[in-house]
C-alpha positions in Angstrom: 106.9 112.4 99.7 107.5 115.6 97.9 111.8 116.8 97.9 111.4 120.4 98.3 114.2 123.2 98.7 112.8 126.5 100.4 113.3 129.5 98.7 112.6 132.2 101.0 112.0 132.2 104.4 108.3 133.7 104.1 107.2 131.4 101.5 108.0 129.4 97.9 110.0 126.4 97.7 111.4 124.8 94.8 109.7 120.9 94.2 112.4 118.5 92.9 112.5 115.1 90.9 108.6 115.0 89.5 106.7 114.7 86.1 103.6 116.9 85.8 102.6 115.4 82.5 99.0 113.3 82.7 98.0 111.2 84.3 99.6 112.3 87.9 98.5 110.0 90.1 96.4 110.7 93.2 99.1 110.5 95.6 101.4 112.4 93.9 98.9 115.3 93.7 97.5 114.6 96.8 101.1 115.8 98.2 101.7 118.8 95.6 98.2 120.1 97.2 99.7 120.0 100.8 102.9 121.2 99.8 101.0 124.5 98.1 99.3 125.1 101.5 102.7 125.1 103.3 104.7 126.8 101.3 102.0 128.8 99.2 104.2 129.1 95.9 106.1 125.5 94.1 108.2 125.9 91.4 108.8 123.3 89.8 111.3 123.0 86.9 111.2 121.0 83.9 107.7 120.8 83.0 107.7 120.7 79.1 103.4 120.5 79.2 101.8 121.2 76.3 98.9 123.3 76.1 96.7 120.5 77.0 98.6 119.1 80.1 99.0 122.5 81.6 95.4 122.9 81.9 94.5 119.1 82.6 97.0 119.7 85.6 94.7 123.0 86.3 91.6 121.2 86.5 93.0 118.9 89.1 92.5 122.1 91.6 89.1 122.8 90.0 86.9 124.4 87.3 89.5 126.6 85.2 88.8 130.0 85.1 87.6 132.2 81.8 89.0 135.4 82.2 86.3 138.2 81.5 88.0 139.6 78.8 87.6 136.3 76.8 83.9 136.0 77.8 83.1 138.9 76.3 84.7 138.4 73.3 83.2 135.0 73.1 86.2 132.7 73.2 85.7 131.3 76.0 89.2 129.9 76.1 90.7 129.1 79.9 94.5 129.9 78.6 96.1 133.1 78.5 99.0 134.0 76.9 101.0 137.0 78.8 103.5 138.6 76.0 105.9 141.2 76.0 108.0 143.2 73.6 108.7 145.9 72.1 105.2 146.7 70.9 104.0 145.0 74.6 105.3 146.7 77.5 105.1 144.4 80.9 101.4 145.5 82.5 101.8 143.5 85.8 104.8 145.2 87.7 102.9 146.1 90.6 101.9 144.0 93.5 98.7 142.3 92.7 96.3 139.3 93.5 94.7 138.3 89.8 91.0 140.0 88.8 90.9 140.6 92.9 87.2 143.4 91.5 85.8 140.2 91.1 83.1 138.3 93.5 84.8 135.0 93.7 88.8 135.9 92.2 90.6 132.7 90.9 92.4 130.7 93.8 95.1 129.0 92.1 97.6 130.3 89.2 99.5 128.0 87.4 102.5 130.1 85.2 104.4 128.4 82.8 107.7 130.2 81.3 107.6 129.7 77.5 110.4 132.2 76.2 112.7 134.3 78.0 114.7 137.3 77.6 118.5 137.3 78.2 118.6 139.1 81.2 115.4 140.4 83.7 111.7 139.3 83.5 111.6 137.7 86.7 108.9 137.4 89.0 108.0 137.9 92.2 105.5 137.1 95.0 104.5 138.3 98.7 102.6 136.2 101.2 99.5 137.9 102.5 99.6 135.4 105.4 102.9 136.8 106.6 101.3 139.8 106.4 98.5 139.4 108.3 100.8 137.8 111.1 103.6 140.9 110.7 100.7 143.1 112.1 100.6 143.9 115.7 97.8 142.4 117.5 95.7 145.6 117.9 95.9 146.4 114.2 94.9 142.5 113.4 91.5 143.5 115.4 91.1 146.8 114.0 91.3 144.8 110.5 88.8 142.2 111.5 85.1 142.7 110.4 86.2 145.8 107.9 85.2 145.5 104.3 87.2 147.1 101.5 85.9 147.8 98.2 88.1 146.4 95.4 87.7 148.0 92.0 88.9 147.1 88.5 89.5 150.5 87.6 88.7 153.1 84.2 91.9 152.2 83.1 91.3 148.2 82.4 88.4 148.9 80.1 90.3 151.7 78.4 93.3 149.0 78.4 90.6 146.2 77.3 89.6 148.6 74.2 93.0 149.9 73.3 94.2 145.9 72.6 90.9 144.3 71.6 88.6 146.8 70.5 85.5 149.1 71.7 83.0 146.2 71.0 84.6 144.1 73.5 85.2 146.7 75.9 81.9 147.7 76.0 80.3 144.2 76.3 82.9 143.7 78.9 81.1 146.3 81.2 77.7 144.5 80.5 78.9 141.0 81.9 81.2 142.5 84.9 80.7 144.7 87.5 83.6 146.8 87.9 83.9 146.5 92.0 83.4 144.2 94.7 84.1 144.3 98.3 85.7 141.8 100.1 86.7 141.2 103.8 90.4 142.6 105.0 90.7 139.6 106.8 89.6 136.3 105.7 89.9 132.6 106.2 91.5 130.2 103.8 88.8 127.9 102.9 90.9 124.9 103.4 93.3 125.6 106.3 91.0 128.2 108.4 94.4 130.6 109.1 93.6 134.0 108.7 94.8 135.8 105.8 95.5 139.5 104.7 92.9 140.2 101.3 94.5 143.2 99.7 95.2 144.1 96.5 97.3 147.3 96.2 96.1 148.6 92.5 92.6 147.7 93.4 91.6 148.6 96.9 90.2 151.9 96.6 88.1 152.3 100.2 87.3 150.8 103.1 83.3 150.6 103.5 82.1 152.8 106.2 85.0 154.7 107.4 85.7 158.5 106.8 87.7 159.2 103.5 90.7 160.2 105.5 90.9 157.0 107.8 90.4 155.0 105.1 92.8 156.8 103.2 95.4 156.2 105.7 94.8 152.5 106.4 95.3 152.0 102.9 98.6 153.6 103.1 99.8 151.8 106.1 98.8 148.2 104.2 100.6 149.0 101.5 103.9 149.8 103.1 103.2 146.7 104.7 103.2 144.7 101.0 106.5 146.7 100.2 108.4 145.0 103.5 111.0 142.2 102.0 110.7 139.9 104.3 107.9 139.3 103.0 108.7 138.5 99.7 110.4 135.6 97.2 112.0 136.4 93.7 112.2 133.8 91.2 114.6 133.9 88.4 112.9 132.1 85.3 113.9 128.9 83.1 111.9 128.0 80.2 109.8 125.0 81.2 109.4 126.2 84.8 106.2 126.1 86.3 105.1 128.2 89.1 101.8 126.7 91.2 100.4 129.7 94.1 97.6 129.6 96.0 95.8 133.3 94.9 94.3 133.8 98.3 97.7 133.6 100.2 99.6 135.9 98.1 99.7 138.9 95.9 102.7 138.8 92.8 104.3 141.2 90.2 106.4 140.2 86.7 109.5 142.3 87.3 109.4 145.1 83.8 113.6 144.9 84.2 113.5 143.3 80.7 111.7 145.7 78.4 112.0 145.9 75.6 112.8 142.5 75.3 110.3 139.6 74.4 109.2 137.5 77.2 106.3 134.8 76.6 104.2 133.3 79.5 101.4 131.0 79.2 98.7 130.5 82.2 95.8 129.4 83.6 93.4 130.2 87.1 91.2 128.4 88.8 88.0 129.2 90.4 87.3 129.4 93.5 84.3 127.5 95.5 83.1 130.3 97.2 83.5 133.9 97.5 85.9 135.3 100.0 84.5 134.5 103.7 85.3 136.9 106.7 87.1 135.5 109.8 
């Protein structure tokens, strides 16, 4: 049995007393798996992984993710390295589920605090199942069986160019396409619960509805994101290592630092199958 301290009432708890370094045993990951379902977000402190173990801990959940930006440059490589500074300024301060434009978007994040600034750079994260069950009934069925387009956005590849150059940028559109659409309401592949799939930076319509209703359920979802009950907040200690389940919540790196330097390294998993609708 996993020791776990809750950390909000909505979601996140804090996993106590365990080595994540290789090999973890079956049993031991057998119950870090059920404790992610529950609680949706682990931190668990004290995880001094190198490079290698952080990602052999990845592929226990599955196939590790390539991020398109490193396919098209030909790298290939299934770490990221999140870095800012002066010269950097914090990108991910809004409410977000990871590369959500995608077909199939990653279904686990694994975020490990390398170095830290004195004061700020936390992170937070919302649970979209909360979210879903927050709604009043009638708006749950008025969700149910709408689509909503989800869309990268000019600005990535203009980003995607500014930092790594037009060639890669431009072969960058010819692998992705720049939108999907996925459900609003889905069903976690491994529990069945309904779940909220929105992405507030990415959801830009919802399919088959007048530009003005669309434009107004958008609005009304994302007050719903903003609501704090919703929400956890996680002050960071290097060596931490934060575990979420991408398809239960959306999260945002707090810019309260910059201009100070704060180093993160991560990795995603794939998912085994696109979002499905409930």
């Amino acid at each position: 049995m996993l020791r776990t301290t809750p950390i909000a009432a909505a979601l996140g708890a804090v996993v106590h007393d365990v080595d994540l370094r290789p090999p973890v045993s079956d049993a031991l990951f057998e119950a870090l798996h059920a404790a992610l379902l529950e609680h949706q977000v682990l931190i668990i402190p004290g995880q001094a992984l190198s490079d290698e173990e952080h990602q052999a801990l990845g592929r226990r959940f599955g196939e590790l993710s390539v991020h398109p930006v490193q396919a098209a440059s030909g790298t290939f490589e299934t770490m990221e390295w999140i870095e800012d500074g002066p010269d950097s300024p914090p990108k991910a301060s809004r409410w977000h589920a990871d590369l959500s434009w995608l077909p199939a978007p990653p279904k686990i994040g694994l975020l490990s605090a390398r170095e830290l600034p004195d004061v700020g750079g936390d992170t937070e994260w919302m649970s979209l199942r909360a979210a879903y069950h927050a709604l009043p009934r009638s708006m749950q069925e008025r969700l149910e069986g709408l689509v909503a387009t989800h869309d990268a956005g000019d600005n990535f590849f203009v980003q995607v160019e500014y930092a790594a150059g037009k060639a890669i940028a431009d072969e960058l559109r010819k692998l992705v396409e720049q939108s999907a659409e996925h459900p609003l309401v889905v069903r976690h592949p491994e529990t069945g619960e309904k779940v909220l799939c929105f992405s507030p930076p990415n959801v830009t319509e919802i399919v088959g509805l007048a530009r003005e209703e669309s434009d107004r359920l958008i609005e009304t979802l994302h007050a719903l994101i903003e609501e704090p009950e919703l929400s956890m907040r996680w002050k960071w200690a290097v060596d931490d290592l934060a575990i979420w389940d991408e398809r239960l919540t959306l999260h945002r790196g707090l810019p309260d630092h910059y201009p100070r330097r704060r180093v993160m390294r991560r990795c995603t998993v794939d998912p085994a199958e696109r979002p499905q609708a409930a």
